[in-house]
N, C-alpha and C positions, 0 to 999 in steps of 0.2 A: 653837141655844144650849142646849136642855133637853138633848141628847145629852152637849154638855161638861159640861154641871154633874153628871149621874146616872154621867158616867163618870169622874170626880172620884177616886172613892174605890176603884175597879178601878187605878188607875193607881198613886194611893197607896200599894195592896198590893204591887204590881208591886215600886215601888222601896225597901222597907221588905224585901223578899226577894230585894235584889241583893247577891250579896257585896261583900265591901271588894274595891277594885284597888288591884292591886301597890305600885304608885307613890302613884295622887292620894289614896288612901285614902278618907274620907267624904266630901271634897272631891268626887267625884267625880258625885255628886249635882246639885252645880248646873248640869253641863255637860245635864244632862235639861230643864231651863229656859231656859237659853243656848243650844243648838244650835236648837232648835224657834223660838226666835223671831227669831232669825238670817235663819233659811231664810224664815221667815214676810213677815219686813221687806221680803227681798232680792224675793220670790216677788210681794207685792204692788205692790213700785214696777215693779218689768218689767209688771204690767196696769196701772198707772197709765199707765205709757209709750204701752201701746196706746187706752188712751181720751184722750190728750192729744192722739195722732193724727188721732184721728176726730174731736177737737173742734177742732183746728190747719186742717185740709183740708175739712171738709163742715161744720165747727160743728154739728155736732149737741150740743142741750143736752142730753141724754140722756147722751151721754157724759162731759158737763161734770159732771153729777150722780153720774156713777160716779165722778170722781175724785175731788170731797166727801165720799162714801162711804166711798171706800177711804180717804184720808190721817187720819181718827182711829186705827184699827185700826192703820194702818202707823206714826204718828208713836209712838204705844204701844209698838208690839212693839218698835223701835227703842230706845225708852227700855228697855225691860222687858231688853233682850239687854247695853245697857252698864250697868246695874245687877246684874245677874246675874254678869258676868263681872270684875265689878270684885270683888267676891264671892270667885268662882274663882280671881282673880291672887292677893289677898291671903295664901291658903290656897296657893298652887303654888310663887306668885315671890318674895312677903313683901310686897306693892307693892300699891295699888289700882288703881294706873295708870302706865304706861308711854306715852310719843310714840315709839311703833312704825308701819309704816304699817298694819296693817290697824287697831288701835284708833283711830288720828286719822283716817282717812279714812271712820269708821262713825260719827263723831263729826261728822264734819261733814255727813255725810248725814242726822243726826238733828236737828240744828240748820236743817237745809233742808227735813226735812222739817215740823218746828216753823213755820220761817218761812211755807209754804206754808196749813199746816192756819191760821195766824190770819190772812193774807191773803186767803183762799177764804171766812171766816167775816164780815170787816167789809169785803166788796163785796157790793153786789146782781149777782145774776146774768145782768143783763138786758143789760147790754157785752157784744156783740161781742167787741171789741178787747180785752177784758180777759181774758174767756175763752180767747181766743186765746194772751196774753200768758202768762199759768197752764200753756197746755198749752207752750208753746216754753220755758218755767223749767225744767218736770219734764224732756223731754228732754234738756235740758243736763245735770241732775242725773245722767243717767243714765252718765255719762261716771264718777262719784263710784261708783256700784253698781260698774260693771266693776270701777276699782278697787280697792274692798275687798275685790272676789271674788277678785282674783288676787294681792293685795299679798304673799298668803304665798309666794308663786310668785315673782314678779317682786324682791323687796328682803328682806334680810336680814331678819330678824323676829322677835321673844322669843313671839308668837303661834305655836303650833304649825301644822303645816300641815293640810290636807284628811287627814280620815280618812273619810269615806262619800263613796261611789261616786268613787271612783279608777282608774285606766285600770289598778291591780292587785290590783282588790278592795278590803273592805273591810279598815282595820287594827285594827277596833276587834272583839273577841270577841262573837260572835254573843251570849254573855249579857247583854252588854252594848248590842249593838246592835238589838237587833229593839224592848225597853223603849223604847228614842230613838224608833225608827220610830213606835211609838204614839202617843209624845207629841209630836213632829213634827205627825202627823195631827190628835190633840187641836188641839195649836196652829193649826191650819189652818181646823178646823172652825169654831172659836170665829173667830178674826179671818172668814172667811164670815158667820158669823151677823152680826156685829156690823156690817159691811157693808149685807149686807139689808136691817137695820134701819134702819139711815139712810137707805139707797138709797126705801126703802118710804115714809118720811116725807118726802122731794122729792118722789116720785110725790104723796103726798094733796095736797103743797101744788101742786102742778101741776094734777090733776083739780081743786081747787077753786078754781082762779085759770081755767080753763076754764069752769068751772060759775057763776061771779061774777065776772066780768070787771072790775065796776067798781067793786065794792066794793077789789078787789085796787086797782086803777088810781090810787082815790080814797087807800088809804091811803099808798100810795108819792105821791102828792103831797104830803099831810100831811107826810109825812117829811123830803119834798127840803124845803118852806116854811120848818120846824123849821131843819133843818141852814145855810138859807142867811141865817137870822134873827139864829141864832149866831155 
């Protein structure tokens, strides 16, 4: 995290010394916000996918706590990519919003990804079955990920298509393209950190439900008394 924030203002340089493009003109700017967290969103539900896995087949909670980790980070960048690019429509197409398929089907992967991050937040982690339930949602989700990846591909679309890493290069001019690549990485680093961090705070609540068993025991009793009082 201390790496994104100190590299903040290197970045800022960067895009404050891009020329105008052709076309989007200053518009052109926010596609440095949009693309980076795109990739970010897309990047973290495919490892979501894999620890839904390992939580579906072996239930490991371990893994279970990676996907609490990941889904704030990812429900974020999700947000952070259709704000950004609602942004860029308005300034390209005059529009903030089109029902194209890649904008709705990233739309509803934010929405699912929303619904996830406040069902994983009001269950206890201690189901089985629930955890189970969580990692068999996200896979299905993932059927939503394909989609948006390829809708530019597959269905007519007011959404441009792929311009990095193309089966014919990139179409975006290297002045333009290597800035994205940093702020891509940017983007990547920070959603890691912020991971970590969560991921780090499960671990303390796990070593200290390890280390006090009963005090832990005692208060999820309290709890369930409460809840079944009401």
């Amino acid at each position: 995290m201390a790496i994104c924030i100190i590299s903040l203002p290197y970045l800022w340089e960067i895009r404050s010394n891009l020329p105008l493009e052709e076309v989007q003109g200053i518009s052109v700017q926010y596609l440095y916000f949009h693309v980076p967290c795109a990739i970010t969103t897309l990047s973290l539900y495919t490892i979501l996918c894999v620890f839904s896995f390992f939580t579906i087949v072996w239930n490991i909670k371990i893994a279970y706590d990676g996907i609490c980790s990941i889904l704030p980070p990812c429900f974020l960048s999700s947000l952070a990519t259709l704000l950004s690019g609602s942004l860029w429509g308005k300034e390209t197409w005059g529009t903030f919003w089109v029902w194209d398929a890649r904008l709705t089907s990233f739309l509803v992967l934010s929405l699912f990804l929303g619904f996830l991050l406040i069902a994983t937040h009001m269950r206890e982690r201690t189901s089985k079955s629930f955890r189970q339930l969580i990692g068999i949602i996200i896979l299905i989700g993932f059927f939503d990920v394909i989609l948006t990846h390829f809708a530019v591909e597959w269905f007519q679309t007011l959404h441009q298509g792929r311009s990095l890493w193309t089966s014919s290069g990139n179409k975006i001019a290297p002045v333009f393209a290597y800035p994205l690549y940093l702020h891509t990485l940017h983007t990547l680093l920070w959603a890691t950190g912020l991971t970590a961090a969560h991921f780090s705070h499960y671990m303390h609540q796990y070593l200290e439900k390890e280390k006090h068993p009963k005090t832990f025991q005692r208060g999820w009793s309290l709890k369930s008394s409460v809840s079944i009082s009401n």
